[in-house]
N, C-alpha and C positions, 0 to 999 in steps of 0.2 A: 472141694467138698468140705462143706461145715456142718457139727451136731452142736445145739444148742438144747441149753436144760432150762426151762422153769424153774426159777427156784424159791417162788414165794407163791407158787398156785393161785397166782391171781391175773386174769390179764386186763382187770381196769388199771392197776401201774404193775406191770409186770418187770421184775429184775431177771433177763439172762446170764445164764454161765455159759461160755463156748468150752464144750467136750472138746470134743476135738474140730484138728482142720488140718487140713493136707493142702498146702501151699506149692508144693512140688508137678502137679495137674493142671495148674491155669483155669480157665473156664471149661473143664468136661462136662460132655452130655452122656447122660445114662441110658441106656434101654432099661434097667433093672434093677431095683436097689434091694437089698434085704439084710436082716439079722439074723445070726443064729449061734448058740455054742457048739461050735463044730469039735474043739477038744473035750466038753463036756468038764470044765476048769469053773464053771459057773458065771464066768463073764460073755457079754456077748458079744461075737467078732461081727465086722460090717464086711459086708458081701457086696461088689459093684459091676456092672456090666457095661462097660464104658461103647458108648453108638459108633464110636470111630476104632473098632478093632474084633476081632475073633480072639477076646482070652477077658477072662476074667481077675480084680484084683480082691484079694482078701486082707483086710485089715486086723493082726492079730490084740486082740485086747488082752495086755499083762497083768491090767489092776481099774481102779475105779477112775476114771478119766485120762486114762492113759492108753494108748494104741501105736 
């Protein structure tokens, strides 16, 4: 799983930043993806529902492009 930023608001040439990426997963398929601040820390953690399993992974977010 990879998060990519916009970071020139433009997509006739648009420049990406990769957030993050979790390289540890391979090709997973989700049933479910979402955000939220679950600690209320003001960052938002990634929430995943991976289609090959009964459990959910939460990706905790420390700071600004870090998880």
């Amino acid at each position: 799983m990879s998060i990519f930023e916009l970071e020139n608001s433009s997509f006739d040439d648009p420049q990406w930043k990769v957030e993050f990426k979790d390289t540890t997963r391979g090709n997973e398929r989700f049933r479910g993806l979402g955000f939220s601040d679950l600690d209320k820390d003001g960052y938002q953690e990634i929430i995943s529902i991976p289609k090959e399993g009964p459990y959910i992974r939460i990706y905790e977010c420390t700071g600004e492009d870090s998880y």
